[in-house]
KOLVEXZA-894985 format. One record per residue: y negated, x negated, z of N, C-alpha, C in turn; residue in three letters; residue number from 1. Coordinates in pm, 1 decimal, always signed. Example, Ala and Ser with C-alpha at 12.3 -4.5 7.8 and 13.67 -1.06 7.14 Angstrom:
# residues 2
REC      npy      npx      npz     capy     capx     capz      cpy      cpx      cpz   r   k
REC   +569.0  -1319.0   +780.0   +450.0  -1230.0   +780.0   +330.0  -1320.0   +780.0 ala   1
REC   +225.0  -1285.0   +708.0   +106.0  -1367.0   +714.0     -3.0  -1290.0   +787.0 ser   2
***
This chain:
# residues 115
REC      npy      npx      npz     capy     capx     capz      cpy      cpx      cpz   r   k
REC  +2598.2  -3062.5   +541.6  +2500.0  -3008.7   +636.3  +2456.6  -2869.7   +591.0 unk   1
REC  +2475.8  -2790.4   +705.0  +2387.5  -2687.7   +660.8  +2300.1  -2588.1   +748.2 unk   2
REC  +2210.1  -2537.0   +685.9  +2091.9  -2496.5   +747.1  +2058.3  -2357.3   +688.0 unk   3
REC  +2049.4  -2259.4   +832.4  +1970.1  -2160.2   +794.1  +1843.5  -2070.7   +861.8 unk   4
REC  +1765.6  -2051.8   +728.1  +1648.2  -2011.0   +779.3  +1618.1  -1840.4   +770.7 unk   5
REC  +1529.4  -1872.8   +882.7  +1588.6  -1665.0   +959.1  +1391.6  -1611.9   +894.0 unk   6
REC  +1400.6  -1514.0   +841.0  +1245.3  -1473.3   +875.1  +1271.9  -1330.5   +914.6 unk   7
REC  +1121.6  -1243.2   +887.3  +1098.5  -1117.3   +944.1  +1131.4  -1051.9  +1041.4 unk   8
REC  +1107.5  -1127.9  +1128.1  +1087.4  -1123.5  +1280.4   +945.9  -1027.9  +1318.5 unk   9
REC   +929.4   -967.2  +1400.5   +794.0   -938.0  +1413.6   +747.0   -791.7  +1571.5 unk  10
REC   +662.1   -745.1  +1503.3   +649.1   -618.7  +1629.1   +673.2   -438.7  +1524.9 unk  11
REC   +716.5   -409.1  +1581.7   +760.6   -268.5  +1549.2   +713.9   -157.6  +1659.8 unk  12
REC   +697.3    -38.6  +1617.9   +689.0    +73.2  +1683.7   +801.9   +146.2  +1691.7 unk  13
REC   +844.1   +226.2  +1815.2   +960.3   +305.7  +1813.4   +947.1   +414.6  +1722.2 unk  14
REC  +1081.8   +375.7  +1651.2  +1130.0   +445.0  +1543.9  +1054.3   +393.3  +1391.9 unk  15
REC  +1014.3   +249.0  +1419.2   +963.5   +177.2  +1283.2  +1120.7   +142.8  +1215.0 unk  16
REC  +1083.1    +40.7  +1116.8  +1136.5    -54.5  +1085.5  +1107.7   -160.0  +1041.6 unk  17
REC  +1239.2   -266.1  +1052.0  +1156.9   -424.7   +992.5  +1342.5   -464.4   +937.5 unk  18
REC  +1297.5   -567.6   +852.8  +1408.6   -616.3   +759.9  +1389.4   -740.4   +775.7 unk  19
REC  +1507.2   -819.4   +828.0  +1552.7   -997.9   +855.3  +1623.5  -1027.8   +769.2 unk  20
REC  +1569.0  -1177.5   +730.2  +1669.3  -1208.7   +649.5  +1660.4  -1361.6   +694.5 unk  21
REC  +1801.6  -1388.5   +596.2  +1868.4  -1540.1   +661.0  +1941.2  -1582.1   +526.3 unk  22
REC  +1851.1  -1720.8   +498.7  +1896.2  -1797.8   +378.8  +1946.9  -1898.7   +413.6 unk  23
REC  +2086.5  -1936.1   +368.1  +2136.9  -2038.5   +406.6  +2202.6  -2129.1   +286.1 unk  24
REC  +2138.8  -2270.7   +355.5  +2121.3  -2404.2   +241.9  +2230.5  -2496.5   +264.1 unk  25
REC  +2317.2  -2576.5   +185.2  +2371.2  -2672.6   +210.6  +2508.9  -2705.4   +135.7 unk  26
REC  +2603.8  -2717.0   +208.2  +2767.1  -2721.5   +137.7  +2761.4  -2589.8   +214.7 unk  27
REC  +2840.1  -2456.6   +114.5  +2849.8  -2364.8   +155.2  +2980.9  -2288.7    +70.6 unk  28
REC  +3096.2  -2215.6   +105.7  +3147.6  -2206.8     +0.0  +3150.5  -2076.6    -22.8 unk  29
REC  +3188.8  -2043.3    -83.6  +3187.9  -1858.5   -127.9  +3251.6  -1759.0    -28.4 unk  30
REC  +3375.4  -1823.8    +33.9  +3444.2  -1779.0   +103.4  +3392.6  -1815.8   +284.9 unk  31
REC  +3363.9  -1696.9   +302.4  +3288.1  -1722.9   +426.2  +3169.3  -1592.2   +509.1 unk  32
REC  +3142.5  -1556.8   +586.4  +3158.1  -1439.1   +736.7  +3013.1  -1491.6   +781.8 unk  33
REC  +2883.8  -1399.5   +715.1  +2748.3  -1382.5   +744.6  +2710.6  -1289.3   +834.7 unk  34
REC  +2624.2  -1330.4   +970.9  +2577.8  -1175.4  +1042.0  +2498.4  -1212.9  +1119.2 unk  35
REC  +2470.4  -1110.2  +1186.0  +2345.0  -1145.1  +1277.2  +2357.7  -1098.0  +1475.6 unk  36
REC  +2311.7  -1193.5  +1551.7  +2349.0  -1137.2  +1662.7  +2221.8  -1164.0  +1726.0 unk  37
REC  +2168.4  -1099.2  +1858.0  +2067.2  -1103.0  +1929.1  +2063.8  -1133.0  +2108.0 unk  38
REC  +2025.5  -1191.5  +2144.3  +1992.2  -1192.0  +2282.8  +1876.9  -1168.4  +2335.6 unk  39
REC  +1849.0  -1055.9  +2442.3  +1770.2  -1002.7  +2526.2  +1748.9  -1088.2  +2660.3 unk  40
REC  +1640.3  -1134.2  +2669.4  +1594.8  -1182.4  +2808.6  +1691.5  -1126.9  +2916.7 unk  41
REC  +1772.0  -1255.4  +3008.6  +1825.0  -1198.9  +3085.2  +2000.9  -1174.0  +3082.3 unk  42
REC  +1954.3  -1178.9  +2911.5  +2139.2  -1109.4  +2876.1  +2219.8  -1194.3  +2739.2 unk  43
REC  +2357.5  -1184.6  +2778.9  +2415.5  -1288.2  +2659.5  +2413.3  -1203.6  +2512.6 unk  44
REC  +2414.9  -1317.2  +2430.1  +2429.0  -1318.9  +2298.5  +2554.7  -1173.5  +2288.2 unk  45
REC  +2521.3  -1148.6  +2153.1  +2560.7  -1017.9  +2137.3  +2581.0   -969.9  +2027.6 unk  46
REC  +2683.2   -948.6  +1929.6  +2689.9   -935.0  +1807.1  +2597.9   -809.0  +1788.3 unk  47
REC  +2547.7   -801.4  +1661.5  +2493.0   -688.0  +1582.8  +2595.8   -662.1  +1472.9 unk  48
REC  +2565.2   -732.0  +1354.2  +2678.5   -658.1  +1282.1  +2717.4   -800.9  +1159.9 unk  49
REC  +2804.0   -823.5  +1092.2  +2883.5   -933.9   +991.1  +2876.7   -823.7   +924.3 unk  50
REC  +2914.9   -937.3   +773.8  +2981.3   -895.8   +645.5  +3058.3  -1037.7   +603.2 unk  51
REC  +3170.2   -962.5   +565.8  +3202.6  -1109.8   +469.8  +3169.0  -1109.1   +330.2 unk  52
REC  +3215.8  -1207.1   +240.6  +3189.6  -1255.9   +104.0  +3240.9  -1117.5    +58.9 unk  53
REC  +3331.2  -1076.2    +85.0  +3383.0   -922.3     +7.0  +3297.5   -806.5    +40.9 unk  54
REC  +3250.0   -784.0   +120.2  +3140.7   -737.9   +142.1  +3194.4   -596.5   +262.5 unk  55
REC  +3292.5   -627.8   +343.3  +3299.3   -579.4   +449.5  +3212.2   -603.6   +597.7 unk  56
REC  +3170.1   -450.0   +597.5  +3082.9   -502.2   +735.2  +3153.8   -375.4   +866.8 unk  57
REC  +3104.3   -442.8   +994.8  +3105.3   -422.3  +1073.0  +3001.1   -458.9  +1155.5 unk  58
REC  +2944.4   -280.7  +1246.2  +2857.9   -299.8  +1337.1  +2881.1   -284.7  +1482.5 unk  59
REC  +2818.0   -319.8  +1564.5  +2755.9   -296.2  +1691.3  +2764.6   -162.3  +1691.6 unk  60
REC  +2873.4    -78.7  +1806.3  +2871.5    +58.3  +1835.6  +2675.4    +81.1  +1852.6 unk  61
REC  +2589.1     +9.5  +1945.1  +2437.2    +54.0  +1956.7  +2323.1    +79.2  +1839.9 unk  62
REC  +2438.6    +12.7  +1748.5  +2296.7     +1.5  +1561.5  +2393.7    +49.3  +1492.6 unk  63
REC  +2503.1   +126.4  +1479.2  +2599.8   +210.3  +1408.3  +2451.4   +334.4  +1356.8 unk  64
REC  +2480.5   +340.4  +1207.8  +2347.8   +456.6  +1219.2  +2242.5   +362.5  +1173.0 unk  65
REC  +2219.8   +280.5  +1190.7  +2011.6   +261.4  +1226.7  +2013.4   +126.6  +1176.4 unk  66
REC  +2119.3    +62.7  +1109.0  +2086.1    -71.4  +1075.1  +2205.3   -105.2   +996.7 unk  67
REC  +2175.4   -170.5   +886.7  +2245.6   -197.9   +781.0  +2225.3   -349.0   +731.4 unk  68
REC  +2334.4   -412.5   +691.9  +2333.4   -518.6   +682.2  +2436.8   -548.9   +526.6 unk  69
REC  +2324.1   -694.1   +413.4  +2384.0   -680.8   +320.9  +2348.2   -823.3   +273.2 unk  70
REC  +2416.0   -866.4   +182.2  +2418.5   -987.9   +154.1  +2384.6  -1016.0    -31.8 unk  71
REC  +2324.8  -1101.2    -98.9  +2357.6  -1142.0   -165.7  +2444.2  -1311.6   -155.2 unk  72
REC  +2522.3  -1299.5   -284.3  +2609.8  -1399.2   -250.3  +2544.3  -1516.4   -351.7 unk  73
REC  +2470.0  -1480.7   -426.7  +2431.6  -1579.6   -551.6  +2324.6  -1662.9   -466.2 unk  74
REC  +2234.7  -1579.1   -394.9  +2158.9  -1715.3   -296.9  +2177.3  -1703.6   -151.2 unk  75
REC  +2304.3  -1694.9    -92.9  +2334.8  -1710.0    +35.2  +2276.5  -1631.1   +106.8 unk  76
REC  +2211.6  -1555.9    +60.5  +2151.4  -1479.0   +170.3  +2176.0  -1378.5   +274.6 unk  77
REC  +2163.6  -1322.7   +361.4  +2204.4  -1216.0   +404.9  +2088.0  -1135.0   +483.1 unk  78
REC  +2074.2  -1033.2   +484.4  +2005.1   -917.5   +497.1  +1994.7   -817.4   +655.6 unk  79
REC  +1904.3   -774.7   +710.0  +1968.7   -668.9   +822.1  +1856.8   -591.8   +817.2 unk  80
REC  +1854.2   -419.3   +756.8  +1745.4   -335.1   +744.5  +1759.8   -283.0   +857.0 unk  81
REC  +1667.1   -276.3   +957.2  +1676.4   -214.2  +1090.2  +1568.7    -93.1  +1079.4 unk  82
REC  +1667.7     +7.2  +1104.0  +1545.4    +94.1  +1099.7  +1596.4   +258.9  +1225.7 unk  83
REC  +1461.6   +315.7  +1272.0  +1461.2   +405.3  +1376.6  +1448.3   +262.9  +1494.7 unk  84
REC  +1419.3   +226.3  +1530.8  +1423.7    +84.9  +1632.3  +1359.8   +177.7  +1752.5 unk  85
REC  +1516.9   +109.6  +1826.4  +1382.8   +122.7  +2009.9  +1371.8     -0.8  +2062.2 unk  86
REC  +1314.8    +64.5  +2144.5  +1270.8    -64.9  +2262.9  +1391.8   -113.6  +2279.5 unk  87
REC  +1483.7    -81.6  +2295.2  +1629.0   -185.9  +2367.5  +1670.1   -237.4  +2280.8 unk  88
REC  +1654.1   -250.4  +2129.0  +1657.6   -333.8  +2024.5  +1552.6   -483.5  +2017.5 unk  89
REC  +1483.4   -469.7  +2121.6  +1383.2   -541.9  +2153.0  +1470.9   -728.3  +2186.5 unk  90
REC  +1507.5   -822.4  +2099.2  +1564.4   -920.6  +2150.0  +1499.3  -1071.8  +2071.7 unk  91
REC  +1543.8  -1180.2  +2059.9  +1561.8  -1257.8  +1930.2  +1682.5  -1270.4  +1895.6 unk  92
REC  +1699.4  -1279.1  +1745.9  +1779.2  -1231.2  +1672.8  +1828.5  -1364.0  +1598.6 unk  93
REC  +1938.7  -1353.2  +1576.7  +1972.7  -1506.3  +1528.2  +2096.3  -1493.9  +1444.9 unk  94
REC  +2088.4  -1531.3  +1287.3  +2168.8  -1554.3  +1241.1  +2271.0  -1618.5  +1215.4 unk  95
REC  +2390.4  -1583.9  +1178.1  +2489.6  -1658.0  +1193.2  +2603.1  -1679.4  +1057.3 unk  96
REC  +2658.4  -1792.5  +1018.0  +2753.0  -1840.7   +928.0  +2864.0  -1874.5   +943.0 unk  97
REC  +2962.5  -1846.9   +931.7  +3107.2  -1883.9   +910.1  +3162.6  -1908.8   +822.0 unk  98
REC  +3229.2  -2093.6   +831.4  +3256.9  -2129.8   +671.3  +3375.1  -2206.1   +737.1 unk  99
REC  +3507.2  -2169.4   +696.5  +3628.3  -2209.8   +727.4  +3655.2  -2193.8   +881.5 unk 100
REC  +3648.8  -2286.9   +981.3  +3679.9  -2345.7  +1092.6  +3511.9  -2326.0  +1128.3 unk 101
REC  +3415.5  -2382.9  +1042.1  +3266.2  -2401.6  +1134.2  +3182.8  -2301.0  +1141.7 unk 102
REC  +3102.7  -2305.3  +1256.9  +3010.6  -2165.9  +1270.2  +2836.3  -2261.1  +1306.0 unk 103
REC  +2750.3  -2187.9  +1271.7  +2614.9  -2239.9  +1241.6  +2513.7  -2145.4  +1263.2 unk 104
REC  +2450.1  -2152.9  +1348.6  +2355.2  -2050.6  +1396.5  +2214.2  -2117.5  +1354.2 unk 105
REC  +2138.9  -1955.1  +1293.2  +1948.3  -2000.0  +1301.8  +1926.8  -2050.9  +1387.2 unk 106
REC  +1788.8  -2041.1  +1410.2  +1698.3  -2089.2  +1485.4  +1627.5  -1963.4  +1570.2 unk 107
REC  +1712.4  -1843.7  +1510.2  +1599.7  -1734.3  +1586.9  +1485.2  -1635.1  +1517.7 unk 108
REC  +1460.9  -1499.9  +1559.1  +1345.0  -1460.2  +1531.3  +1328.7  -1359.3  +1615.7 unk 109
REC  +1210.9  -1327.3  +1714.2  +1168.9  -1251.9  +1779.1  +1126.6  -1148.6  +1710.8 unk 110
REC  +1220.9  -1046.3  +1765.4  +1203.9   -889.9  +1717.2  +1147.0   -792.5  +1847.2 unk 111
REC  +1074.1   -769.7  +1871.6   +996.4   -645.2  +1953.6   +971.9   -551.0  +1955.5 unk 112
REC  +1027.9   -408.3  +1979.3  +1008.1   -294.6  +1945.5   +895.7   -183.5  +2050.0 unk 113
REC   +810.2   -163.5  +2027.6   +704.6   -152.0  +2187.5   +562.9    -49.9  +2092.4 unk 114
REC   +537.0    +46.4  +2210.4   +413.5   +121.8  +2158.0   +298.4    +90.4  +2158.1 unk 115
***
């Protein structure tokens, strides 16, 4: 079983920043594809950006620039520094795990970017 928990969710000002993170508990193995994706009221799920265990990432042409994403591997964690934020960054945000064949999504965190 495994489980992960998303925090730093919150409200931002345009051109703030806020930093999410996502710890994930359980059978987990080393080898395995951490990231984060968001959905906007209205609109489908939507990658932001992965890394794998080697520590290749890839972003979202819209947060190319403005958001960085990083992992430690010793406590599962993974990371997303968002920063310059607008309003159209405005979604909940939900982390995500890939371990062989299975994929495992948070629970979510409402991110708001607004004056």
């Amino acid at each position: 079983q495994v489980q992960l928990m998303e925090s730093g969710g919150g409200l931002a000002q345009p051109g703030g920043s806020l930093r999410l993170s996502c710890a994930a508990s359980g059978s987990i193995f080393s080898i395995n594809v951490m990231g984060w994706y968001r959905q906007a009221p209205g609109k489908q799920r939507e990658l932001v950006a992965v890394i794998t265990g080697g520590g290749r990432t890839t972003y979202a042409d819209p947060v190319k620039g403005r958001f960085t994403i990083s992992r430690d591997n010793a406590k599962n964690t993974v990371y997303l520094q968002m920063n310059s934020l607008k309003p159209e960054d405005t979604a909940v945000y939900f982390c995500r795990l890939i371990v062989g064949l299975d994929g495992y999504w948070g629970q979510g965190t409402q991110v708001t970017v607004s004056s």
